[in-house]
C-alpha positions in Angstrom: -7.3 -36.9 54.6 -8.1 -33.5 55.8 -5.2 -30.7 56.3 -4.5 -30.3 60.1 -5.1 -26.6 60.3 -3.8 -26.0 64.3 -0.4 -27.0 63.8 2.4 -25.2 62.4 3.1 -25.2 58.6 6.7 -24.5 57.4 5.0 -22.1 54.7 3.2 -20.0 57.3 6.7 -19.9 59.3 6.1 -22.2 62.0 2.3 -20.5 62.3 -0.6 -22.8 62.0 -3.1 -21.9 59.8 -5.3 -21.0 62.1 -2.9 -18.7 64.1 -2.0 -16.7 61.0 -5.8 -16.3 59.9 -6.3 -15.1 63.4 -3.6 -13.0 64.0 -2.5 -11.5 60.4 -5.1 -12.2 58.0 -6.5 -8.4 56.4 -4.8 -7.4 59.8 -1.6 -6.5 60.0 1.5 -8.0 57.5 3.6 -11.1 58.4 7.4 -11.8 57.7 7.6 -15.8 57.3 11.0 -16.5 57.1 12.5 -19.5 55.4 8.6 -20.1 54.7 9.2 -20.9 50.8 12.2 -22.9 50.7 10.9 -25.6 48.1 10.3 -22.9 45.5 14.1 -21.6 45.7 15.2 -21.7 42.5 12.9 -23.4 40.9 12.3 -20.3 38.5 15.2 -19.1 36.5 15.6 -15.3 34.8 16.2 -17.4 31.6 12.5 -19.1 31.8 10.8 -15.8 32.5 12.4 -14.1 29.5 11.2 -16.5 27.1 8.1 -16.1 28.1 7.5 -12.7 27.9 8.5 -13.3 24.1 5.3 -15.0 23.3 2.4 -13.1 22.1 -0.1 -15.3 24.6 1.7 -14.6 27.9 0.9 -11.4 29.7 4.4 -9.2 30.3 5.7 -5.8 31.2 8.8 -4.1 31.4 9.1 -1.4 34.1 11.8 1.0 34.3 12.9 3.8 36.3 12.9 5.0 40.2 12.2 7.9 42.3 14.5 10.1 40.6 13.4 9.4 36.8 10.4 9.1 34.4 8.7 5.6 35.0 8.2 3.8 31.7 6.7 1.0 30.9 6.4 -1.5 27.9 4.0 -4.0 27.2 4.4 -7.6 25.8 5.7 -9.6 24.1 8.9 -9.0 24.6 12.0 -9.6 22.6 15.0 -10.9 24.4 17.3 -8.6 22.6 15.0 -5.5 23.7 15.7 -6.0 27.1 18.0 -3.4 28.6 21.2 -5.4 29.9 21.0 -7.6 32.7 23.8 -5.4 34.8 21.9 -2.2 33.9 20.1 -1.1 37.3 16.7 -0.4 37.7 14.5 -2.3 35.6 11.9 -5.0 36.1 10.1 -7.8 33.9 7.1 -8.9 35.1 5.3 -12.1 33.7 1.2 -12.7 35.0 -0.5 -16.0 35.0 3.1 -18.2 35.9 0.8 -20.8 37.5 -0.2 -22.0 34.0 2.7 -21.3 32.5 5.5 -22.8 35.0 5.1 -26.2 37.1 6.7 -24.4 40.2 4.3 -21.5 40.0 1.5 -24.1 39.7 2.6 -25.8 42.8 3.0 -22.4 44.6 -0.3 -21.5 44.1 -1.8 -24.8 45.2 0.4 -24.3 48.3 -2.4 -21.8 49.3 -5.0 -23.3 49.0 -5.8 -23.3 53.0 -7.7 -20.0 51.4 -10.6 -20.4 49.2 -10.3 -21.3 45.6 -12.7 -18.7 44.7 -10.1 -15.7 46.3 -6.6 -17.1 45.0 -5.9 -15.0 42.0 -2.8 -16.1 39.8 0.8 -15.8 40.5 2.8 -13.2 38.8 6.8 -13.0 38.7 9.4 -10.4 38.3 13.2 -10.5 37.5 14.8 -7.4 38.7 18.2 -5.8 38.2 20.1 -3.8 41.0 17.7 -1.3 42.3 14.9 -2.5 40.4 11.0 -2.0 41.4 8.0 -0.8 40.2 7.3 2.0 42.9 5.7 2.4 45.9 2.3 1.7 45.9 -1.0 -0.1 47.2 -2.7 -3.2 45.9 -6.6 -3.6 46.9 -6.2 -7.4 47.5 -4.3 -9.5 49.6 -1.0 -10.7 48.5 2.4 -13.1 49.4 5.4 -11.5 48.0 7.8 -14.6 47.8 11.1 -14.2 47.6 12.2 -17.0 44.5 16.0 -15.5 44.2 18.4 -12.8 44.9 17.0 -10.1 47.7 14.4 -7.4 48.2 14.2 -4.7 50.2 10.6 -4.1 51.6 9.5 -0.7 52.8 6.1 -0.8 53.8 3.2 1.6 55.5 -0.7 1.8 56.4 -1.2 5.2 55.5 -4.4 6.4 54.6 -3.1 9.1 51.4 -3.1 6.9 48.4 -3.1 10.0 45.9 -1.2 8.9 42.7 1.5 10.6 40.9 -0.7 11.9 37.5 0.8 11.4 34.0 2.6 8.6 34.9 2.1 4.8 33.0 2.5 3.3 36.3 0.3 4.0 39.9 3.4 5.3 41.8 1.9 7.1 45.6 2.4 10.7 45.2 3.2 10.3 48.8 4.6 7.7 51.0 5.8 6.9 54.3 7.0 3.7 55.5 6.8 3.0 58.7 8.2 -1.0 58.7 11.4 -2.3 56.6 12.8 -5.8 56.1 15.1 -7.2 53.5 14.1 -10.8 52.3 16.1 -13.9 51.5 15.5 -16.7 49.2 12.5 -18.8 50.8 11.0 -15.5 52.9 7.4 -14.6 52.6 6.1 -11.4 53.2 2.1 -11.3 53.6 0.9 -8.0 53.3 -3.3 -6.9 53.8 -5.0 -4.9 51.2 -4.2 -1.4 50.8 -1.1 -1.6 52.6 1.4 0.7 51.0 5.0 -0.5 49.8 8.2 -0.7 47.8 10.2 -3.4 47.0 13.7 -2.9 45.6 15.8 -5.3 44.1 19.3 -5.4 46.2 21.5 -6.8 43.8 20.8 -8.3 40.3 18.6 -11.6 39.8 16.1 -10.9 42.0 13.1 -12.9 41.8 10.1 -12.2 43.2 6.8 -13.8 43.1 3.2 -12.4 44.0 0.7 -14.5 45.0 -2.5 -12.2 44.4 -6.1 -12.7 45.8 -9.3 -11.8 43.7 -11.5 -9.2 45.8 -14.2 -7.6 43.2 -15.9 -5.0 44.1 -19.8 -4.6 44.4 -19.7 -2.8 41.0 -17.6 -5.4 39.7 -19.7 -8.4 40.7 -23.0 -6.1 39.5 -21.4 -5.8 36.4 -20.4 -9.4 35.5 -23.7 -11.0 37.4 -26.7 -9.5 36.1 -25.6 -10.1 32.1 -25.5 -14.2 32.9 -28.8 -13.7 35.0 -30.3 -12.2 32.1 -28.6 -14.7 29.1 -30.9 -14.8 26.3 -30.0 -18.2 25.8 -32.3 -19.3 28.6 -35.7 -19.4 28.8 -37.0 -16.5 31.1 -39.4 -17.4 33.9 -43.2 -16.7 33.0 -43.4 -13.8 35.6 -40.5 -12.1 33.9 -43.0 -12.3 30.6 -45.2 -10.5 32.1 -45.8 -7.1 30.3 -46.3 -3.8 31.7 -49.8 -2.6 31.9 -51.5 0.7 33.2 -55.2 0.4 32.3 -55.8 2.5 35.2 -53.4 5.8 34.1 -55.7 8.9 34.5 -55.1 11.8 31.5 -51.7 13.6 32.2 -50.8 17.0 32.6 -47.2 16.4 32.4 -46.8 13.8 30.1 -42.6 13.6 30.2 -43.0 12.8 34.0 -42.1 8.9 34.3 -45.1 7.6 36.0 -43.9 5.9 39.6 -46.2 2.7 38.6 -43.5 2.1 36.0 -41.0 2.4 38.1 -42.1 0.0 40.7 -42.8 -2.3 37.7 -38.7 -2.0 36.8 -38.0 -2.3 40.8 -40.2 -5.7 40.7 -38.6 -6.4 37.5 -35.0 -6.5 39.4 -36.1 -8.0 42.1 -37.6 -10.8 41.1 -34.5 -11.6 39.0 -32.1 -11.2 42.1 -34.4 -13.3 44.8 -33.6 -17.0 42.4 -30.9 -17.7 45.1 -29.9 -21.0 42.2 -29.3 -18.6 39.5 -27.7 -16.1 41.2 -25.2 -18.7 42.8 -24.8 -20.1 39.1 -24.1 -17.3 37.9 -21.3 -15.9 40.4 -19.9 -19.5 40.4 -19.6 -19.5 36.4 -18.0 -16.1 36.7 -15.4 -16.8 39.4 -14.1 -20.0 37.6 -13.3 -18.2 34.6 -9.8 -18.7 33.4 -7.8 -16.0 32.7 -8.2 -14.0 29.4 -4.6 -15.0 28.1 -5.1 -18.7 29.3 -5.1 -21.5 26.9 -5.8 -24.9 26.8 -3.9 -28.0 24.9 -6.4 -30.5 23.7 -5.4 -34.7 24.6 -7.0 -37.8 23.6 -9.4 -39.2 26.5 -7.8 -42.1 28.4 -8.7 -44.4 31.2 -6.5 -43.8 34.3 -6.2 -40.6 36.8 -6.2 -37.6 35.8 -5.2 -34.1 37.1 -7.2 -30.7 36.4 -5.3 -28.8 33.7 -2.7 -25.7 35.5 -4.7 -23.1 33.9 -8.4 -25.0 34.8 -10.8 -23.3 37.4 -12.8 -26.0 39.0 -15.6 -24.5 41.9 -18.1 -26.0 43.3 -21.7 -24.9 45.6 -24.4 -27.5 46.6 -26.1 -27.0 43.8 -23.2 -26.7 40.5 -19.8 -27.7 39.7 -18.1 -24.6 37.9 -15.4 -25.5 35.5 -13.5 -23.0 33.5 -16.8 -21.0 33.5 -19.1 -23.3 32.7 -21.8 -24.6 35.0 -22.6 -28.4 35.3 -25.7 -29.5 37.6 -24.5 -32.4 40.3 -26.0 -34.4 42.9 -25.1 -37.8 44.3 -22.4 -40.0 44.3 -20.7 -38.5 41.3 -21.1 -35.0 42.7 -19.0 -36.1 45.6 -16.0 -37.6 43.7 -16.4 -34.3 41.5 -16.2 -32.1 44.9 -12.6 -34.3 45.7 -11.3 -33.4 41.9 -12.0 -29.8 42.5 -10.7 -30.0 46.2 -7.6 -32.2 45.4 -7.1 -31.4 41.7 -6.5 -34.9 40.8 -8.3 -38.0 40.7 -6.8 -41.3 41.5 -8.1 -44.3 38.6 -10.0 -45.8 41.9 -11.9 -42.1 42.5 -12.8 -41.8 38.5 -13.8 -45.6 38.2 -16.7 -44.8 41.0 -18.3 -42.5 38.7 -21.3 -43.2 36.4 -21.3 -43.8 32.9 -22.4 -39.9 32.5 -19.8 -38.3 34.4 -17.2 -40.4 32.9 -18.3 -39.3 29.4 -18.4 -35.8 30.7 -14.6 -36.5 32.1 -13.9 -37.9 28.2 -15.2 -34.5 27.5 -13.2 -32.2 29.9 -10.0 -34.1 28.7 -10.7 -33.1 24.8 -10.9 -29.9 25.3 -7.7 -30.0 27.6 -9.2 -28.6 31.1 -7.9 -32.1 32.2 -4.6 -34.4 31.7 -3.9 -37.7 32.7 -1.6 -37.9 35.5 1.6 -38.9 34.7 
């Protein structure tokens, strides 16, 4: 059953989705009050500083305000290191929660009116009195969710995003908000990318999490592309064999000149690498279902039943590839359409996974031994 997208969701504050894609999406923020109720709670101080002990959980402690030094500390964590919980003016943040914490899992997948491909992670933060990590811009869209306590938000579309220098944190050398609210448990505030602000903690246990979105850059997607299109492991195309040849070159006075028959050669070279639409979607697919660096996976025996996509797992799809965890898995058929509901749904009933063939259920087997999927309980 397809979500009804032109009626009002209680997580978009009475907006539909279409309404807020329209009027707020990379437009303009949104305040959706009483938009997150179901999560209030649900993620306690005591949780998030035991797992910013552990050595495979990605944490920071941030200190300070706009009349001291910034610091900050990286992970783990010790629970007696912490500054005291009454001290003001500290913050501990902990990334990846949607693998980490059922609630975070669900906050996520709360989202996922947006693509797959752009949510991010979810990170939280547990902030004394006054706490924060600064004013400053993010280059991605993100829902700052107000889990506990409350959070004053200064915010501003100003165009001077100059840092402070010398500092271990990107704190805006200037800034000048324009729009202020203060949040309540359950409020969302959706801000664009490069919107500037500053949240502060107004009162202790405050608990705030981000919902971030990917956006990569064309460097960024350059970077991580063209070493998959060119893996070793696969067997090059026998026009990308082809060697350079220039039986025609004419003695040289100026022999360090690069001759501009080579460097049509590399241009052709490129090209002809960038123009296999397949790869090129293979590739971006594999690299956008990757799972986060500090992500792990428990192993559990294959079982008959339903099963549910691990919380860390990435599952993609195009009309080519299914994309798990950043591998790429050809599909057509029947079984590529009860794959496409796993990665849509993130489950699959014992009715779904019974349709599929013999193949795809050993592949399942396989997906479930290396923990990217759990039965459903």
């Amino acid at each position: 059953m397809k979500p009804e997208f032109d009626t009002p969701w209680p997580l978009l504050g009475a907006l539909s989705p279409e309404q807020f894609m329209r009027r707020h999406w990379q437009r303009k923020p949104a305040v959706l009050r009483a938009a997150a109720l179901p999560w209030v709670g649900r993620m306690q101080r005591q949780e998030l500083f035991a797992l910013a002990e552990r050595e495979d959980v990605e944490s920071r402690l941030v200190s300070g305000n706009e009349a001291q030094n910034w610091k900050l500390r990286q992970g783990p964590i010790n629970r007696r290191s912490l500054p005291a919980v009454s001290k003001p003016g500290w913050t501990l943040l902990v990334q990846g929660m949607e693998a980490l914490h059922p609630a975070a899992r669900e906050l996520l997948d709360a989202f996922r009116f947006l693509p797959e491909a752009r949510l991010d992670d979810v990170m939280v933060s547990w902030a004394s009195d006054q706490g924060g990590v600064g004013p400053h811009t993010d280059a991605y869209d993100v829902f700052l969710v107000q889990v506990a306590g409350r959070r004053r938000w200064r915010v501003s579309n100003q165009k001077q995003r100059d840092l402070v220098e010398g500092l271990p944190v990107k704190i805006l050398r200037q800034f000048e908000p324009t729009l202020e609210w203060e949040l309540e448990p359950g409020d969302i505030l959706y801000l664009p990318p490069n919107w500037a602000h500053d949240g502060v903690a107004l009162g202790a246990d405050c608990i705030t999490a981000s919902v971030g979105l990917r956006a990569p850059s064309r460097l960024d997607l350059a970077d991580a592309l063209l070493p998959r299109l060119l893996d070793p492991e696969d067997d090059p195309s026998p026009a990308l064999q082809v060697l350079y040849t220039d039986a025609n070159t004419a003695p040289s006075a100026t022999p360090a000149a690069i001759p501009e028959a080579f460097q049509d050669f590399a241009l052709d070279a490129l090209q002809r690498v960038l123009t296999d639409r397949q790869a090129l979607a293979r590739a971006l697919g594999e690299y956008l279902s990757e799972p986060k660096p500090h992500q792990t996976f428990e192993p559990s025996e294959p079982q008959p039943g339903a099963v549910r996509l691990a919380p860390a797992s990435r599952m993609l799809y195009d009309r080519w590839h299914v994309f798990l965890n950043g591998e790429a898995y050809c599909a057509a058929g029947s079984d590529f359409s009860v794959i496409k509901r796993l990665a849509d749904g993130r489950e699959l009933s014992a009715a779904q996974r019974a349709r599929l063939s013999e193949g795809a259920q050993a592949l399942l087997n396989d997906w479930m031994s290396w923990g990217w999927l759990c039965p459903t309980q």
